[in-house]
C-alpha positions as CSV (number, residue, x, y, z in Angstrom):
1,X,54.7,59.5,-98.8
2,X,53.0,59.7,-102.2
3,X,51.0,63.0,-102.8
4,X,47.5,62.4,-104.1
5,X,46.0,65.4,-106.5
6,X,42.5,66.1,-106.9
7,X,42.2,67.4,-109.8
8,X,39.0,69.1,-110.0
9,X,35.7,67.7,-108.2
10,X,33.2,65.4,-110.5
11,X,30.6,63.2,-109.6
12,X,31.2,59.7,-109.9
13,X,28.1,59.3,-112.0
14,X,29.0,61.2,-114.3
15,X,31.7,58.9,-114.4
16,X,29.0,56.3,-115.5
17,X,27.9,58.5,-118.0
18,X,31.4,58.7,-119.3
19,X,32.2,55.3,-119.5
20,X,28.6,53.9,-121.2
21,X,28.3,56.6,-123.4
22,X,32.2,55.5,-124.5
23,X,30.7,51.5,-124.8
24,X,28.0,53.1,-126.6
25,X,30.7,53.8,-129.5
26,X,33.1,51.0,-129.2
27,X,30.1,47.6,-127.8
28,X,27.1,47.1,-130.1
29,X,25.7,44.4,-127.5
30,X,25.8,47.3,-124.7
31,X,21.9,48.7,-124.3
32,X,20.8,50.6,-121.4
33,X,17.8,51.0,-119.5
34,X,16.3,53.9,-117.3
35,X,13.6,53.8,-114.7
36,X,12.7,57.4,-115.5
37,X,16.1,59.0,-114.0
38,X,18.2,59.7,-117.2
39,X,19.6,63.0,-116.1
40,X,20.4,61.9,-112.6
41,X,22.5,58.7,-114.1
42,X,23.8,60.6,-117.1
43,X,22.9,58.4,-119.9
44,X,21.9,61.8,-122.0
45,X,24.8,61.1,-124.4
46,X,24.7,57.5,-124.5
47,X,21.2,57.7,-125.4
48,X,21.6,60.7,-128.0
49,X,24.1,58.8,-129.8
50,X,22.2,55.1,-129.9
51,X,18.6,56.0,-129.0
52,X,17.8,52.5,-130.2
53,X,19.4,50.7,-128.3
54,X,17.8,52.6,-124.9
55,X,14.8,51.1,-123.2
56,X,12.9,54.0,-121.0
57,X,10.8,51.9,-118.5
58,X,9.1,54.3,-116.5
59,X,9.3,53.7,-112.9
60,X,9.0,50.1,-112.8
61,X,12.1,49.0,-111.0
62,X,11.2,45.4,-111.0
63,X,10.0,45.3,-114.8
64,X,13.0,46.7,-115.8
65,X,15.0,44.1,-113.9
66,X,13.0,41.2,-115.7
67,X,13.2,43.1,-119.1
68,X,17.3,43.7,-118.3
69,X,17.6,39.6,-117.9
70,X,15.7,38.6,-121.1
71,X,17.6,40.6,-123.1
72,X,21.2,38.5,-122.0
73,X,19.6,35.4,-124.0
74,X,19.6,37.3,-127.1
75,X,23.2,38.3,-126.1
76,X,22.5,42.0,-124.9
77,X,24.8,43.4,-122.1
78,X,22.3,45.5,-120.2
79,X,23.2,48.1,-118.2
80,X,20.4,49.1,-115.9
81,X,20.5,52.5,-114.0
82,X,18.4,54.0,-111.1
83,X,19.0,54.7,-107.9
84,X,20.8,52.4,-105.4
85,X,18.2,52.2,-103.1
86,X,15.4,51.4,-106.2
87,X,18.5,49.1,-107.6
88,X,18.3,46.8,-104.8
89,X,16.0,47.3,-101.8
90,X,13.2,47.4,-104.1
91,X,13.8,44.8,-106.6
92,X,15.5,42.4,-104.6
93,X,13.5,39.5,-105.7
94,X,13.3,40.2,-109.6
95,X,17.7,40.6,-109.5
96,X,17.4,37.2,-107.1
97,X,15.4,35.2,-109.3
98,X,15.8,36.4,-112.6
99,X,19.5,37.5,-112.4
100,X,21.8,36.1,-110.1
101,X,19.7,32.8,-109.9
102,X,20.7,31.9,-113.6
103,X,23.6,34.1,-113.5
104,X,22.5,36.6,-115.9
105,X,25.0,39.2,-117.9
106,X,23.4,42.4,-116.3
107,X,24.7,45.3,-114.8
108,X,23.3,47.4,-112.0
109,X,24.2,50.5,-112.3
110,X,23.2,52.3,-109.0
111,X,23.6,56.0,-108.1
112,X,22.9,58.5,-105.1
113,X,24.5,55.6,-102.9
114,X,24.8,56.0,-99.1
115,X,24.2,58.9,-96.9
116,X,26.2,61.6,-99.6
117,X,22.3,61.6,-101.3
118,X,22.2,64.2,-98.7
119,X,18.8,66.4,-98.5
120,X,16.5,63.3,-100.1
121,X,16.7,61.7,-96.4
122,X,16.4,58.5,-94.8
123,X,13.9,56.9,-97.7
124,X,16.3,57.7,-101.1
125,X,20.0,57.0,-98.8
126,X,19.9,53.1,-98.6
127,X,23.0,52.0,-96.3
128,X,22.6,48.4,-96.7
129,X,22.8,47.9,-100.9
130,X,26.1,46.4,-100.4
131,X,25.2,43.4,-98.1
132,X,22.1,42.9,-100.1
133,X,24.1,42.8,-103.1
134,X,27.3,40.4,-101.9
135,X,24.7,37.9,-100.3
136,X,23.9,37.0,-103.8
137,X,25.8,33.8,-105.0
138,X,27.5,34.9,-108.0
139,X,27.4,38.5,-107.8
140,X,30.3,41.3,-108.0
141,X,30.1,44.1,-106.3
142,X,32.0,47.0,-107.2
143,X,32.3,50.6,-105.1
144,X,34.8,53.0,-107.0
145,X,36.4,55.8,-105.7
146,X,36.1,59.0,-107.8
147,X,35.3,60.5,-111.8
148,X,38.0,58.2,-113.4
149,X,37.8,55.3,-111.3
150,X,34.1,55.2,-112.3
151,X,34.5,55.1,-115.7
152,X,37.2,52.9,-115.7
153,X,35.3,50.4,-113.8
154,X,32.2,50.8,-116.2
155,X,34.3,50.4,-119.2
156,X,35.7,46.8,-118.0
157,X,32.4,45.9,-116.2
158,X,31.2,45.4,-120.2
159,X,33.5,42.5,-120.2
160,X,32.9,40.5,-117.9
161,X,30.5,37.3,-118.0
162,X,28.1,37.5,-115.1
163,X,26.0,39.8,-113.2
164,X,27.8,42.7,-111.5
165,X,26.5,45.7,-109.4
166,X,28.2,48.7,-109.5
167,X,27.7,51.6,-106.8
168,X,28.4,55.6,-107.3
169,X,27.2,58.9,-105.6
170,X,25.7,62.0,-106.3
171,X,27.9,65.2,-105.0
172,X,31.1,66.2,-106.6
173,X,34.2,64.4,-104.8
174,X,38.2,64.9,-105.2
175,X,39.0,63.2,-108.5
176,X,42.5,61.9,-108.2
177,X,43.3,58.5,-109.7
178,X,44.9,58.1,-113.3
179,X,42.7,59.0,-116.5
180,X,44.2,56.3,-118.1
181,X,43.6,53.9,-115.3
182,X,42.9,50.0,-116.1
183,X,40.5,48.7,-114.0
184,X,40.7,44.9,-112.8
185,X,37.7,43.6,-111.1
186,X,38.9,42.2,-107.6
187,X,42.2,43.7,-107.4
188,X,42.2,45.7,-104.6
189,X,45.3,49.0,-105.2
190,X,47.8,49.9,-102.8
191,X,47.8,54.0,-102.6
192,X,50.6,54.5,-99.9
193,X,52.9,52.1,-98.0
194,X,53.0,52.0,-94.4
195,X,54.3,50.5,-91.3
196,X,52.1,51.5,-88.3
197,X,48.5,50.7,-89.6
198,X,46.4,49.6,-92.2
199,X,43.5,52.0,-93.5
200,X,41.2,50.0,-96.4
201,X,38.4,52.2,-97.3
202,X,36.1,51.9,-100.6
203,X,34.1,54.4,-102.4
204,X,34.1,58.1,-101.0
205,X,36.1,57.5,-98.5
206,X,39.1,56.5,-99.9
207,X,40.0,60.2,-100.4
208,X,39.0,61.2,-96.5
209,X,41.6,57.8,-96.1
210,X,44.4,59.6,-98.1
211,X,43.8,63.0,-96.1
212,X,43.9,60.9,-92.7
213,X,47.0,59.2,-93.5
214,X,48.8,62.8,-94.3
215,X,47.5,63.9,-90.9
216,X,48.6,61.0,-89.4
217,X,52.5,61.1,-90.8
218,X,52.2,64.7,-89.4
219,X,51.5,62.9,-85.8
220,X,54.4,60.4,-86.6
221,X,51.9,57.3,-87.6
222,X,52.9,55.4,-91.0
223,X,49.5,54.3,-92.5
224,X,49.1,51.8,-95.2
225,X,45.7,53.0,-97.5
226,X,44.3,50.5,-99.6
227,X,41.5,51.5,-102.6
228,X,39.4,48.4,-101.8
229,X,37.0,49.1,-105.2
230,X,35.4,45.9,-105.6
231,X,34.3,44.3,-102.6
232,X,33.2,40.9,-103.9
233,X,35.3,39.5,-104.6
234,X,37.6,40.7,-102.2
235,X,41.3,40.6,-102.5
236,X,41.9,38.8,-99.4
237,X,45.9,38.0,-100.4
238,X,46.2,42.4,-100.1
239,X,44.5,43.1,-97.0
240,X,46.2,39.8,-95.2
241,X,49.7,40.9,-96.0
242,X,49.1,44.7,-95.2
243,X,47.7,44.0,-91.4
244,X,51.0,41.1,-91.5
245,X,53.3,44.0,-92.0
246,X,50.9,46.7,-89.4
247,X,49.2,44.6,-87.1
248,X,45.8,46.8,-87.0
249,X,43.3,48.3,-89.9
250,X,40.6,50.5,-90.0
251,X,37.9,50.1,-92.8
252,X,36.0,52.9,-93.7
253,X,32.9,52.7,-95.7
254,X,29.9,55.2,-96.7
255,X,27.6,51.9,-95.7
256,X,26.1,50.2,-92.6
257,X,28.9,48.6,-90.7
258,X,26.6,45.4,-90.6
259,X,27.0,43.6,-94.2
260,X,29.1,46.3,-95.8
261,X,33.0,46.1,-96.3
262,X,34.3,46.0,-92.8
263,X,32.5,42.8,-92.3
264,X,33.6,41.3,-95.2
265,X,37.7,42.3,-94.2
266,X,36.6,40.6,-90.3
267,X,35.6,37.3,-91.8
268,X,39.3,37.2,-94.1
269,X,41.0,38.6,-90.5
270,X,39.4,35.7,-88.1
271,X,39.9,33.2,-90.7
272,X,43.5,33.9,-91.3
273,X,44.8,36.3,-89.8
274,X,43.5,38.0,-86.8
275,X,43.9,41.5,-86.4
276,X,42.6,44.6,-84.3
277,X,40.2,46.1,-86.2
278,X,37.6,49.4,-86.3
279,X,35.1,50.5,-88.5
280,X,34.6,53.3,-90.0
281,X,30.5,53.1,-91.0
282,X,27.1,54.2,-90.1
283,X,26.1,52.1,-86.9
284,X,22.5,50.6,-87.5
285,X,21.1,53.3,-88.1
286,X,19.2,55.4,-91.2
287,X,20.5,58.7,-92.5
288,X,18.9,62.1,-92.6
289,X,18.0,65.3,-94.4
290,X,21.2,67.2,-94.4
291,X,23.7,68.2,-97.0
292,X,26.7,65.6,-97.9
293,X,29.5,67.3,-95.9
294,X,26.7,67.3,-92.5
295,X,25.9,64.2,-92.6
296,X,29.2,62.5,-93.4
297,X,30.3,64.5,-90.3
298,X,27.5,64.0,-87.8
299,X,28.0,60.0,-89.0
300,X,31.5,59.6,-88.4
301,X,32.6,59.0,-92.2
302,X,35.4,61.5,-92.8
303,X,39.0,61.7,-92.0
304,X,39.1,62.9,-88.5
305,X,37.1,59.5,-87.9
306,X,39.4,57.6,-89.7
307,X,42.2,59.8,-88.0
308,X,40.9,58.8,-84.2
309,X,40.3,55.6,-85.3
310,X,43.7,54.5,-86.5
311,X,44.9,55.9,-83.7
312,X,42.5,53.8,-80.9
313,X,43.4,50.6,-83.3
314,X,47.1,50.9,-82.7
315,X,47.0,50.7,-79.1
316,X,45.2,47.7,-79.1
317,X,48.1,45.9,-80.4
């Protein structure tokens, strides 16, 4: 069993801020736009370094969506940054029609995803970005894990054609895949072989996956945990040959269980292959004030879930 390190707890945003103040030096067509949050997405340096190629919009969600498309025809790469629930929920229609409709070259950049927002309650923690998001013809979706896995995934975000959204959290996480990492847009990665079950999970909880599966070996279960980072499009050929080799998965997501990643992995099972399957998810429901480690308890969305989980999935068999 491959031993995961966290090597010191960042923020995946500031993983953004990493990886678009590093296009900032190495893509003149990258510009970035703000809807007055620059310190909570990180663009400080990115802005400090090409302060004319940043666009403060105020908060004006929707304008700032419009303003992001027209700039692809002069051949801009915008990268637009608020948080996720202002991303989506509030601009639905502007990203519809002016972005995904004509298959614009934006990026939404979209922090303080999910319940791990913590004390700004039920109206800032949107649990549904993700379904809004893959519903859209045409549009990636892309939920990495920790610091590095961030910025790798903002780096090659830059280079693809086509309108992408990429989700990432506020609190301080483990930080434990490569700083060297390449990231490739719908490959899903394969963190530990195993026999018994499979465990995808995608964003936060891929670490509270690798601490289940260690718990688990110690109960004599071999889980298979797979880093499912972009969730459209979804590597379908990695998740059917894991549950070939298991016969049962868990998915585990920091998202409603309706529209998020677990739905997406039911549609590839009961086309091809089915499977037992539980989720791992908030269950219709909207968050809470409470601090990230509360809430991802009270919700189910830590390893002793995924542990009691795995565990129910197998004897379905």
């Amino acid at each position: 069993m491959k031993k995961y390190i966290d090597t010191g707890k960042k923020d995946t945003r500031s993983g953004f801020g990493a990886g678009l103040e590093e296009l900032g030096k190495t893509n003149e067509n990258v510009v970035a736009l703000c809807a007055d949050l620059i310190g909570s997405l990180k663009m400080d340096a990115f802005i400090a370094n090409n302060p004319d190629r940043f666009f403060q919009i105020g908060i004006a969600e929707a304008n700032m969506m419009g303003i992001a498309a027209g700039l692809t025809i002069g051949g801009k790469i915008p990268f637009t940054g608020t948080f996720a629930n202002f991303s989506t929920g509030r601009v639905y229609d502007q990203i519809r029609q002016s972005i995904a409709y004509s298959g614009k070259n934006v990026k939404i950049c979209a922090s303080h995803a999910g319940i791990t927002l913590g004390e700004d309650g039920a109206t800032h923690q949107i649990l549904e970005d993700i379904g809004l998001m893959k519903m859209l013809p045409g549009m990636v979706v892309i939920n990495p894990c920790d610091y590095n896995q961030t910025k790798a995934a903002t780096l090659a975000i830059a280079d693809y054609n086509g309108p992408v959204y990429l989700r990432f959290g506020r609190p301080k996480v483990a930080n434990f895949t490569p700083e060297d990492q390449t990231f490739e847009i719908g490959k899903a990665l394969h963190l530990q072989e195993g026999n018994d079950v499979t465990i995808v999970a995608t964003g936060h909880l891929v670490w509270e996956a690798l601490v289940a599966a260690e718990a688990l070996q110690g109960k004599g279960i071999s889980a298979e945990v797979i880093n499912i980072h972009t969730i459209k499009p979804l590597d379908n050929e990695a998740i059917i040959n894991s549950v070939k080799k298991t016969g049962c998965i868990v998915t585990a997501e920091e998202h409603n269980y309706l529209g998020g990643l677990g739905e997406s992995v039911s549609r590839v099972l009961a086309q091809y292959h089915p499977t037992p399957q539980e989720f791992i998810a908030t269950q219709d429901t909207f968050g809470e004030s409470g601090t990230p480690e509360q809430l991802m308890e009270k919700y189910g969305l830590n390893s002793d879930a995924i542990i009691n989980a795995a565990q129910k999935v197998i004897k379905r068999k």
